[in-house]
C-alpha positions in Angstrom: 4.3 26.3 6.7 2.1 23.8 6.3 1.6 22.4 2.3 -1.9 22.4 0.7 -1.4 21.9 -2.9 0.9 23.1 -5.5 0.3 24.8 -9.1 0.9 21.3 -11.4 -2.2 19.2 -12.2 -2.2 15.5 -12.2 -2.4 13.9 -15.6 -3.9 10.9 -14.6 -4.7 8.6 -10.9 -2.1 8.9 -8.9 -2.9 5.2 -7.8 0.4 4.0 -6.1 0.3 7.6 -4.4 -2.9 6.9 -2.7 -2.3 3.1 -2.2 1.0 4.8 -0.3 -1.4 7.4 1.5 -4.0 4.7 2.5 -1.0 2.5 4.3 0.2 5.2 5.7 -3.6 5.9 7.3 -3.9 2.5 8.1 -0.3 2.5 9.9 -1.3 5.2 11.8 -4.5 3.9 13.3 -2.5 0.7 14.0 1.0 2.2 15.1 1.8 3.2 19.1 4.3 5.9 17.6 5.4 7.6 15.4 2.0 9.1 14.2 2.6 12.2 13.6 5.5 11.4 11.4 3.4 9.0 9.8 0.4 12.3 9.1 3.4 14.4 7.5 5.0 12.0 5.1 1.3 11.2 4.0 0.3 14.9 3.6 3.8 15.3 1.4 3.4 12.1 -0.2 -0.1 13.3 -1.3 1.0 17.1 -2.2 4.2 16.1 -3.8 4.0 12.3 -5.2 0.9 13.1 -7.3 3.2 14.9 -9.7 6.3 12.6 -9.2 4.5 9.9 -10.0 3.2 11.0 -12.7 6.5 11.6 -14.3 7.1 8.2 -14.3 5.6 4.5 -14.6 3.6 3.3 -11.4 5.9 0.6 -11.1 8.8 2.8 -11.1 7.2 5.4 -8.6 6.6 2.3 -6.5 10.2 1.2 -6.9 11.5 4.3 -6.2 9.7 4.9 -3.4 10.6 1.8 -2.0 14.2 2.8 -2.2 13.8 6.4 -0.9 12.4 4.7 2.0 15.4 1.9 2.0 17.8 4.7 1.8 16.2 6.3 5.1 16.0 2.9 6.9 18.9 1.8 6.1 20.6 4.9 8.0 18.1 4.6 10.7 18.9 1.6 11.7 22.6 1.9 10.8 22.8 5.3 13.5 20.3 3.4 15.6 19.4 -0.5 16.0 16.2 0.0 18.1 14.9 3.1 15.6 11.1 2.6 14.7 11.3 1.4 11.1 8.0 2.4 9.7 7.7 6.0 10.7 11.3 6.1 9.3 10.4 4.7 6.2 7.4 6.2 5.8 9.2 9.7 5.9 12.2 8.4 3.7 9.6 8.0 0.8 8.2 11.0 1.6 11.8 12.8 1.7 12.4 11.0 -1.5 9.1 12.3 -3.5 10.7 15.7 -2.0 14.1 15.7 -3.8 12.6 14.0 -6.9 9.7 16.7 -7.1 12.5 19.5 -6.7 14.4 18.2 -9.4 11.5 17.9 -12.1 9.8 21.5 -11.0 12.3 23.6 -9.4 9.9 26.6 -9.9 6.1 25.5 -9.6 4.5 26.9 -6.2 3.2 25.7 -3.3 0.5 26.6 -1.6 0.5 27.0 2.4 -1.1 27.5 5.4 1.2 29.5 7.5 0.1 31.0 11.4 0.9 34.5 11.4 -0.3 36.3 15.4 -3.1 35.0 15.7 -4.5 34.0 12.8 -3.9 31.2 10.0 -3.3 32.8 6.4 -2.9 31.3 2.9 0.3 32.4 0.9 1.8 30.9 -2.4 5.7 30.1 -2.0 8.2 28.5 -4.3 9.0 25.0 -4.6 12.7 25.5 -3.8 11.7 27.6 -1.0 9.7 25.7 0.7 11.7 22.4 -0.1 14.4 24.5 1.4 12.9 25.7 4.3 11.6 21.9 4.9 15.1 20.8 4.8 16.4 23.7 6.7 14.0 22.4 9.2 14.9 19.0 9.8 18.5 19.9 9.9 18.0 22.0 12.7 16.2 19.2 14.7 18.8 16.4 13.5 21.6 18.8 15.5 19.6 19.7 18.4 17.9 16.4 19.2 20.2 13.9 21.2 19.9 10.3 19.8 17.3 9.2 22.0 15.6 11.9 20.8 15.8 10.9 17.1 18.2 12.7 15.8 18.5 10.1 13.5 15.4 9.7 12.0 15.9 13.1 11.0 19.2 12.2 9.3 17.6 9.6 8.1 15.2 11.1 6.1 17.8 13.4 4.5 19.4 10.3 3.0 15.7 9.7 1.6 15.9 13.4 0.3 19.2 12.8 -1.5 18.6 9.8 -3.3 15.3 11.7 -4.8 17.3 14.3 -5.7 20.0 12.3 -7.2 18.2 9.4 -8.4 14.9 10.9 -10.1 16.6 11.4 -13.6 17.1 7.6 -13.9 13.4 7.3 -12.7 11.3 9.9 -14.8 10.3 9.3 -18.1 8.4 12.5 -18.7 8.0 15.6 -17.3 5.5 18.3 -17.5 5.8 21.9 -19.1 5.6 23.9 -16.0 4.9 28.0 -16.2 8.2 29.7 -16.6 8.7 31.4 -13.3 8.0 34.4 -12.1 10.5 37.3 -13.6 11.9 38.0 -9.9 12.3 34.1 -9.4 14.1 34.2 -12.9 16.4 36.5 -12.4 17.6 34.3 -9.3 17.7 31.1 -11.2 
């Protein structure tokens, strides 16, 4: 699956989210690897920070941001001395935004492009579904990469997942009313 949008409009600029979007460009026409680490975390910074960040002050997005991306490092390196640090942190930010969106809107939907045979098709999945499959995903490449491989960039960015997920209550000052969900995704909440 591949994210296009969800079903949450901004309330205002997400300016630190496209200041993080526009390093994250520029890293990429600069970096020698790494780059198409660098093109996901921007695509889920820009489909999931928009929202995040506006649940909160820019400074504080920035801040916490910063520390998602820390958090990753910080393991990276940890697992790793010779790991590439700005992929990595790129992706812990991203990992961050992740867990933090989650948290705030557990049932808003995602929009995806998704490669059925032969052909590319558009379907709408939940948040925690797709923030599942996501980390589903990276688990399964964190066990079957060996450590030249990376398997601990992909560790790493779980650590960026969890403190979003356990630090975005101390973060967010507001949060939007979101649609109550679906009556099928109720009845499993």
């Amino acid at each position: 699956m591949f994210p296009l949008k969800d079903n949450i409009p901004t309330d205002r600029l997400p300016l630190v989210t496209l200041l993080l979007v526009a390093a994250s460009a520029i890293a990429i026409f600069l970096s020698d690897g790494g780059t198409l680490q660098l093109i996901a975390s921007a695509l889920f910074l820009w489909i999931f920070g928009t929202n995040v960040e506006d649940s909160m002050s820019r400074m504080r997005f920035a801040a916490f941001c910063l520390l998602g991306g820390s958090a990753a490092t910080g393991l990276a390196l940890l697992l790793d001395r010779d790991a590439t640090v700005e992929p990595i942190a790129a992706a812990g930010a991203a990992a961050a935004v992740l867990g933090g969106y989650i948290r705030l809107y557990p049932h808003a939907r995602i929009v995806s492009a998704t490669i059925v045979p032969f052909a590319f098709t558009l379907i709408e999945v939940p948040a925690g579904g797709f923030v599942g499959a996501w980390f589903v995903i990276q688990a399964i490449f964190a066990a079957t990469a060996g450590a030249a491989d990376g398997a601990g960039a992909f560790l790493a960015q779980a650590a960026g997942f969890v403190f979003g997920l356990l630090a975005i209550r101390a973060f967010a000052q507001r949060r939007k009313l979101q649609a109550p969900p679906p009556p099928a995704m109720a009845a499993l909440s």
